[in-house]
BAVEX-930963 format. One record per residue: chain; x, y, z of N, C-alpha, C in turn. Coordinates in steps of 0.1 Angstrom, whole numbers, plus 5000, padded with zeros to 4 digits. Layout:
N
  c  n_xx  n_yy  n_zz  ca_xx  ca_yy  ca_zz  c_xx  c_yy  c_zz
  A     X     Y     Z      X      Y      Z     X     Y     Z
...
! end
This chain:
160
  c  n_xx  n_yy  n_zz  ca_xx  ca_yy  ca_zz  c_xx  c_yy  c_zz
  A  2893  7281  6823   2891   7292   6832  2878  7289  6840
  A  2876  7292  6852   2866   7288   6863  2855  7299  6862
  A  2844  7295  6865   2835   7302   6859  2833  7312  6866
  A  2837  7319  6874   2837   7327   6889  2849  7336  6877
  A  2859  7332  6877   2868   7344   6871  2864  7344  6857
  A  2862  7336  6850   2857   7340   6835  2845  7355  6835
  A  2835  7353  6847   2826   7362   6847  2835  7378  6855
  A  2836  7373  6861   2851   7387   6866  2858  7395  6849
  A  2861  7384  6847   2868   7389   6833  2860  7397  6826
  A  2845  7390  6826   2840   7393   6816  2833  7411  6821
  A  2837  7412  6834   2821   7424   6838  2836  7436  6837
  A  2851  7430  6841   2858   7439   6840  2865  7444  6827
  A  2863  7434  6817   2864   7439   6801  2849  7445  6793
  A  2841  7447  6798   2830   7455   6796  2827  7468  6802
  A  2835  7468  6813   2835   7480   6823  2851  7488  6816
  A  2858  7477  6809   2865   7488   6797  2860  7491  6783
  A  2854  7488  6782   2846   7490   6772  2841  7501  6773
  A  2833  7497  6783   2823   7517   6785  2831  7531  6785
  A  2841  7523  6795   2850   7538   6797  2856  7542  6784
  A  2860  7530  6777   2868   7537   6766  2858  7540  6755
  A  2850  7537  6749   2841   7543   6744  2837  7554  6744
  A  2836  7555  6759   2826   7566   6760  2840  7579  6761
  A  2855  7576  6764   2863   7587   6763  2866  7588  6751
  A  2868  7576  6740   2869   7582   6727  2858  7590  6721
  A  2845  7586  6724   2833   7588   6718  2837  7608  6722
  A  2839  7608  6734   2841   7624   6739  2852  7628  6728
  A  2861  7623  6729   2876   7631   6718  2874  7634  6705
  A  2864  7622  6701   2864   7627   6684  2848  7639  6687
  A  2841  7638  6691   2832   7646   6693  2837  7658  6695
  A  2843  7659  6705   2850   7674   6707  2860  7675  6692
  A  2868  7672  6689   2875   7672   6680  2868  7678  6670
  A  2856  7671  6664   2844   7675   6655  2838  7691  6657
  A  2836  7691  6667   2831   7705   6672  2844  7716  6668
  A  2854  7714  6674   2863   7723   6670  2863  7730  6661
  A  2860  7721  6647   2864   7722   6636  2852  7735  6625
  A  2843  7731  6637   2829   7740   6627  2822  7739  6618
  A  2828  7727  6613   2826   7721   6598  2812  7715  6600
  A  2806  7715  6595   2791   7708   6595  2791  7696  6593
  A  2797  7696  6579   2802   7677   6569  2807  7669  6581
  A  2819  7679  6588   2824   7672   6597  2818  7665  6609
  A  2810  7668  6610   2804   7671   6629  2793  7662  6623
  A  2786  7660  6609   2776   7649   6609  2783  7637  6606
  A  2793  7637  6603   2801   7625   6600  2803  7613  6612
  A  2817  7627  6616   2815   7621   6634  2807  7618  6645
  A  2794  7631  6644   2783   7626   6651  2773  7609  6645
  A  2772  7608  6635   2767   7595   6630  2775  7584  6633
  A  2786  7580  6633   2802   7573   6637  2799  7571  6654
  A  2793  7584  6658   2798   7580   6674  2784  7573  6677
  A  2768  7583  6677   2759   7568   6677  2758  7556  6672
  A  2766  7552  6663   2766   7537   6663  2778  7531  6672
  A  2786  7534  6676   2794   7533   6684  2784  7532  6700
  A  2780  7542  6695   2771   7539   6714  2759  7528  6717
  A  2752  7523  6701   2748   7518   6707  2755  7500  6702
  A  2764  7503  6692   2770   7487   6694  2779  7483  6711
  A  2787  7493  6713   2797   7491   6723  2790  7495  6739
  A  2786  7510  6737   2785   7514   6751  2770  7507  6757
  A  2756  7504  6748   2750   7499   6746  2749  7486  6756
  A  2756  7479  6747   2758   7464   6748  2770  7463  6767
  A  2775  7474  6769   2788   7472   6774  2779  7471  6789
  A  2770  7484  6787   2762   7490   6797  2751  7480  6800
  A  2744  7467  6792   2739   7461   6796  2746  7446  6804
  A  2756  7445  6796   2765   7433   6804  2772  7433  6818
  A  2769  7448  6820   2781   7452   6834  2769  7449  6843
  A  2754  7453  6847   2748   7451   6859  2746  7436  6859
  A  2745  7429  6846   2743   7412   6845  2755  7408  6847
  A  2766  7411  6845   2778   7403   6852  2780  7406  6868
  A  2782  7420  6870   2782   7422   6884  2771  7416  6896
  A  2754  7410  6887   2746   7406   6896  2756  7390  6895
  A  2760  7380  6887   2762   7370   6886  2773  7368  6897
  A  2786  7382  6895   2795   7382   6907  2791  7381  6921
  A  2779  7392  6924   2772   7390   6934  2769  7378  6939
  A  2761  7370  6936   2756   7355   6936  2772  7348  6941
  A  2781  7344  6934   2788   7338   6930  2798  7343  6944
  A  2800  7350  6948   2809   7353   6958  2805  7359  6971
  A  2791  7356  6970   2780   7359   6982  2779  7370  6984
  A  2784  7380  6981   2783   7392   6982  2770  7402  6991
  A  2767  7406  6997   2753   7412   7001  2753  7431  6995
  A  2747  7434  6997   2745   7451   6989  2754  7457  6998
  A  2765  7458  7000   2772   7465   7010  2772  7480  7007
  A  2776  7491  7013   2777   7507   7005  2781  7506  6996
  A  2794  7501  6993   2799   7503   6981  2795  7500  6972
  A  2786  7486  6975   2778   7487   6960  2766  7493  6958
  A  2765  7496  6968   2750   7505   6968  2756  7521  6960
  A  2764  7525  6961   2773   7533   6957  2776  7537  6947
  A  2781  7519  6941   2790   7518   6929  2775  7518  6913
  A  2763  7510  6924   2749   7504   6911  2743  7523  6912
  A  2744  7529  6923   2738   7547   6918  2748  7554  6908
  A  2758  7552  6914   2768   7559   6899  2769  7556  6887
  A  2762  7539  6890   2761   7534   6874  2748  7542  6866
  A  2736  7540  6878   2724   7545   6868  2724  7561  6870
  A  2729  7567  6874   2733   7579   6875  2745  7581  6860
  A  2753  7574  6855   2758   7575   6849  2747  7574  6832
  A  2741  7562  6834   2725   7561   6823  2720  7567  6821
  A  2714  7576  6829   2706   7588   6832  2714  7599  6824
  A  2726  7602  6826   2731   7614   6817  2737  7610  6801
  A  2741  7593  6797   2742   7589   6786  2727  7586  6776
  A  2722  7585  6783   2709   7579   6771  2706  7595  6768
  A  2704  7606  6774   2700   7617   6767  2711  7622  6759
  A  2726  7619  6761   2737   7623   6751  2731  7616  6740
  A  2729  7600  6739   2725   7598   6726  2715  7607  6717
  A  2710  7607  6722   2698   7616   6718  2703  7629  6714
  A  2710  7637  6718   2714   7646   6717  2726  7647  6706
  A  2732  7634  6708   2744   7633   6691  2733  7635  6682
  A  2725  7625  6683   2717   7623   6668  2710  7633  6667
  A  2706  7644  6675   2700   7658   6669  2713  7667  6666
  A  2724  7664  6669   2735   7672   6664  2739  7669  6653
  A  2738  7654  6650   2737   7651   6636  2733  7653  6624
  A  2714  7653  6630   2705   7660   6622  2706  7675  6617
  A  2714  7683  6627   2717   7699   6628  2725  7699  6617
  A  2740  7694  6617   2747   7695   6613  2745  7689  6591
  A  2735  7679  6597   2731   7676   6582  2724  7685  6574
  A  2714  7690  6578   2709   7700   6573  2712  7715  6570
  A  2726  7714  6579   2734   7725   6575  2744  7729  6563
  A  2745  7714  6561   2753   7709   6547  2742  7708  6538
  A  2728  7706  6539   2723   7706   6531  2719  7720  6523
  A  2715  7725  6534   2714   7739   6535  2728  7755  6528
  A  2740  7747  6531   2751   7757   6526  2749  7766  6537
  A  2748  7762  6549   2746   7771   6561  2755  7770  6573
  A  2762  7775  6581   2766   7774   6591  2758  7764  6598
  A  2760  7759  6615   2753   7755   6626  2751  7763  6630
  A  2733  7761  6633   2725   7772   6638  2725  7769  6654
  A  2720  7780  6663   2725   7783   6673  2718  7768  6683
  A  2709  7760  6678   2705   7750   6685  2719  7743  6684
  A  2725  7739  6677   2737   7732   6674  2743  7737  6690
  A  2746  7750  6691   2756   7748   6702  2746  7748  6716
  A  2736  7750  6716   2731   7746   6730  2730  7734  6734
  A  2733  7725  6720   2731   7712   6723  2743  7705  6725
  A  2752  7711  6725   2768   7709   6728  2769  7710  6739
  A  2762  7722  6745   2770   7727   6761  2765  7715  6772
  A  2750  7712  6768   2739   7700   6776  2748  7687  6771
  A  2756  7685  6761   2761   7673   6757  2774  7671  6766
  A  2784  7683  6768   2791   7685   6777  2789  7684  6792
  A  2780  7694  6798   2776   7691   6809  2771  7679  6817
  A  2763  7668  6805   2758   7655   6805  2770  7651  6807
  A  2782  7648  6802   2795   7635   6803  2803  7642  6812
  A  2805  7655  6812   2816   7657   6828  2808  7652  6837
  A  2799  7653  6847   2797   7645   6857  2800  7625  6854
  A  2794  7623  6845   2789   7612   6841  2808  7605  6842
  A  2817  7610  6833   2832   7608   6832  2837  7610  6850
  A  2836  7620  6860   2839   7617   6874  2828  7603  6875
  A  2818  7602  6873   2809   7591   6879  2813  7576  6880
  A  2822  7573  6866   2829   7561   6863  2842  7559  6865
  A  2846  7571  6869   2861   7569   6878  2862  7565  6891
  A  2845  7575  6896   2841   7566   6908  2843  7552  6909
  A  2834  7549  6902   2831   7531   6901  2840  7525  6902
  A  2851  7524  6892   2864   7523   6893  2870  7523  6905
  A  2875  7535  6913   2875   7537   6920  2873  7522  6934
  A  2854  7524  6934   2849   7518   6946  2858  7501  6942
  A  2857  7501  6931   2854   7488   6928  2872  7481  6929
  A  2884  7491  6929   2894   7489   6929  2903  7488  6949
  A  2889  7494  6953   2891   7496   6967  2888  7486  6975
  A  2882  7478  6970   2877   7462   6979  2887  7452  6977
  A  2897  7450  6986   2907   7437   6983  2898  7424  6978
  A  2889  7424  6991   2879   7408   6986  2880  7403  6972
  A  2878  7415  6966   2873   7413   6951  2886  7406  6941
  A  2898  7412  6945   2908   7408   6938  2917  7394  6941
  A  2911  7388  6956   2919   7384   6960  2933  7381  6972
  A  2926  7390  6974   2938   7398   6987  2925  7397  6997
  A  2934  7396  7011   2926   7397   7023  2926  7412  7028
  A  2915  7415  7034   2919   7429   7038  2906  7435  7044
! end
């Protein structure tokens, strides 16, 4: 494989990575919440921050370092789109690193609830709605990307 498409390969199997991560990471989380269950919701909440920072972590640092390497490599200059595509990314950062943060205090909530023989106390759900709020934009933001990034023939090969 030539090293121009190996790195293609590489920034667009990491740019699946994020997405899917970050939509399963949403399914079982919501799933979790449904349920009310405390045991439950620290289980899954613990399960999904290691998940964020082995996969989405890692995914999220290999996508601006493959895409600078693309850049380089196919001369690329900062056109809109990428000017575009690199705001939606850190725009996208910007609303995931405080989700982390926010699982692991849901986690913490939910543990001490089980510790306790208590329901989730009402921080529990305010930190749901900010957890929510945080990934719907953030989820349109990466379809964006997608999106820009599916919209440039150059990139795939095609003239246009």
């Amino acid at each position: 494989m030539e090293p121009q498409m190996f790195v293609k390969w590489l920034h667009v199997l990491s740019s699946t990575i994020l997405f899917g991560t970050g939509i399963g990471i949403a399914f079982f989380m919501l799933m979790a919440h449904r349920t009310r269950d405390p045991k439950v919701i620290a289980s899954v909440a613990g399960m999904v921050v290691v998940a964020d920072f082995v996969f989405t972590a890692t995914a999220g640092v290999v996508q601006p370092v493959t895409g600078a390497i693309l850049m380089g490599m196919m001369e690329l200059t900062f056109a809109p789109w990428i000017v575009a595509a690199l705001s939606l990314f850190v725009f996208v950062g910007a609303c995931w690193i405080p989700v982390v943060f926010i699982q692991m205090r849901m986690k913490r909530l939910a543990e001490q609830a089980v510790a306790d023989g208590a329901g989730l106390p009402p921080e529990y759900d305010r930190l749901y709605r900010i957890w929510v709020i945080l990934g719907c934009p953030a989820f349109v933001a990466m379809v964006a990307i997608f999106y820009l990034m599916l919209a440039q023939p150059a990139l795939w090969g095609h003239a246009g």
